[in-house]
Each structure stands twice: as C-alpha cells, then as structure tokens.
N, C-alpha and C positions, 0 to 999 in steps of 0.2 A: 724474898727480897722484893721490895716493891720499889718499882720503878715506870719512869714517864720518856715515850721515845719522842722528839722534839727537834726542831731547826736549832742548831747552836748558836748564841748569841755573843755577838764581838766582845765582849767580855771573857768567852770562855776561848780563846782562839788560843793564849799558852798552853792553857789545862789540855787543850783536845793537838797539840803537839807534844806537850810531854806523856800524854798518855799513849801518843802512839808509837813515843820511845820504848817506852816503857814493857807492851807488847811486843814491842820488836825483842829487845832485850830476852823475854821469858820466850820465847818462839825460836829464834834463831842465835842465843847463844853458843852454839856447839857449829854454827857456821860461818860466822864473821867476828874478825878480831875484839879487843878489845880499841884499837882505834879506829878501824868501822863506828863502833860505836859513838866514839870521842866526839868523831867528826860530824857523825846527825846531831850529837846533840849539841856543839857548837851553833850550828845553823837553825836552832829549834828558835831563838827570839825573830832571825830575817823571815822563817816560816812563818812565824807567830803571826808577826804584823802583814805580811802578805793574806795570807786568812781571813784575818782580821776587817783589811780592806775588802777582801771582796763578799763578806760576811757583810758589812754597812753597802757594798752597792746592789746588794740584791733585798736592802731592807728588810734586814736578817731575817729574810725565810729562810734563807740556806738555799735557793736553787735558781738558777737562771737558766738561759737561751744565747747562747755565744750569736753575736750578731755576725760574724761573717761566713762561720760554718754552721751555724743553727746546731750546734752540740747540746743537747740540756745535760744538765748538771744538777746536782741534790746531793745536799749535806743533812744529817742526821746525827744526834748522839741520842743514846739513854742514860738519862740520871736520873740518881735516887728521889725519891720525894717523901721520905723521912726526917730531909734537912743532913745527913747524915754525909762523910766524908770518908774518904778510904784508908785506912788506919795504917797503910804501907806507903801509901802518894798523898798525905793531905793536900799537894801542893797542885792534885786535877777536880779536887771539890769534889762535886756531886755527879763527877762526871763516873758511868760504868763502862762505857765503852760509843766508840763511832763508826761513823760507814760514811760510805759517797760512792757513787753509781754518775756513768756517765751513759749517753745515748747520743748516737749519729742520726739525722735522718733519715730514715727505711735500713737501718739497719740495728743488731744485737743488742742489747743494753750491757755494759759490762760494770762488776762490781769491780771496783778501784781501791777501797781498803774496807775492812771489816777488822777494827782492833778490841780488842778488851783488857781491862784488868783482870790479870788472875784472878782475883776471887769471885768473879763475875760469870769465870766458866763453869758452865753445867746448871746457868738456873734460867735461862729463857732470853736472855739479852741480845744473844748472836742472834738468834733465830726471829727474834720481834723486828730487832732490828732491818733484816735482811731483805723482810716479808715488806716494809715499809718502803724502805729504799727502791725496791725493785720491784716494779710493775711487773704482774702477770705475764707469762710467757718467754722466748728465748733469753738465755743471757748467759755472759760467760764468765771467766776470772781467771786468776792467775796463784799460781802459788809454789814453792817450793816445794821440789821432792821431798825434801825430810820433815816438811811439819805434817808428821802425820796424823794430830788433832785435827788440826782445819781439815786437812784431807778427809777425814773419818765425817767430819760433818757435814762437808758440802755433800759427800755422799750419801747423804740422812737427808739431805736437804734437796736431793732428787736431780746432782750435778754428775756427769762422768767425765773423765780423762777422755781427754779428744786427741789430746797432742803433748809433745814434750818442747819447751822453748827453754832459753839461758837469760839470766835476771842477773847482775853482777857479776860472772865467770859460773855461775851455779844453775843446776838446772833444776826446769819449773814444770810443772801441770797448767796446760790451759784446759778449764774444767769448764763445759759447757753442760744447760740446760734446753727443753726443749720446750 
C-alpha cells in the first residue's frame, strides 16, 4: 500500500473525525454501547469544524505552541497516494489513518490518538505514523485494557505498562517509553 504521512489539510478535518469514528467503532465495540457511539458521532461535524479552525490557525502544518502553556502540538495523517479511497469509508478519502502527540515543556511527550482504518492494519501506517509524530525519546500513551492489538504494538514499538488508569468507567494502560 503506498502511502504519504503529512500535516492534514482543513479540508480533510470531517474525513480525519469520521475516521477516527470509525476506529473507535472496530477497537472498542464489545466495550461501549451502541449509544456511546451515537453520541461521538453526533458531535463529529462540532469536532469537524473545531479542527478544522485550528488546522487554518497553524497554516495547516498541523502543529503549533500553545501561547500560554507552551504545550506543542502535531497533527499528522497518512494517505494514499494512488488517488485511491477506502472502499468501506469513501466518505474519509485518501485518508489511512491519524495521530497527534502533544508536549509540555521539560516534560514526556505523550501520543493522544493513533487511529486507522481497518484495512490499513498490519501494512506500516501505525508505525510510520508514530515514528513521525513522536520525536525521539520518552513518551507515553494511553489505552484500554482490552485492545489488545494496540497493546501488542506499542509493545513492538518498544512502550511497557507503567500504570493502570480509568478512561470512561473503563480501565486503561498508560504505556510509557524510554
């Protein structure tokens, strides 16, 4: 599968919310309702355009520096670059999957989503992505006990269980690197 990892452009800010429906959906069906669901995806145009805005104020790099905490911030998708579209979602284009990493001043960098489309697992997307998003060195993330794919990968990807936290009433992995 050939693909190009890239800053998302205000254009794609539905496509990179319904895909990370979408993700949600194939990941944590067997944990949250069917109106869990309902309800992200309700909210996915208010997300859209929030995105979207701060996609145009960083002059769609995808990344800025929070002016009063100095947080940096980075957005990231990978799409295809065959012109080609996903034959389950054509409605996220050329989108394969996203990520966003944030960073505090002298401290951890932590990964804040990593999604993909099903058909995208197992062919490099995660891991290009990841490698991109996240500078060299500490970093942490968050995840749900029972996805135990992501879990399989961070652990490929050189992360361990540090700690156990609650995400919704459910409990998560905060998975740190070194």
């Amino acid at each position: 599968m050939d693909f190009e990892v890239r800053a998302p452009r205000e254009d794609e800010a539905l496509a990179w919310e319904k895909l990370l429906i979408v993700s949600w959906r194939k990941a944590y069906a067997h944990d949250f309702t069917a109106d869990t669901f309902a309800q992200q995806e309700a909210q996915v145009p208010v997300r859209a355009a929030a995105f979207a805005e701060w996609l145009a104020s960083t002059a769609n790099t995808g990344q800025d520096v929070q002016d009063q905490l100095g947080q940096r911030r980075k957005a990231l998708v990978a799409a295809r670059t065959d012109g080609g579209t996903s034959l389950d979602m054509p409605e996220v284009g050329s989108l394969l999957g996203l990520a966003f990493a944030t960073c505090m001043p002298y401290e951890t960098q932590k990964l804040e989503i990593l999604y993909l489309l099903p058909e995208a697992f197992g062919t490099g997307v995660a891991q290009t992505l990841m490698e991109a998003v996240l500078a060299d060195g500490p970093a942490e993330l968050e995840v749900l006990t029972t996805n135990a794919r992501a879990i399989r990968f961070y652990e490929k990807e050189g992360f361990a269980i540090a700690s156990t936290d609650e995400f919704a009433g459910r409990k998560t992995y905060i998975m740190k690197r070194a």
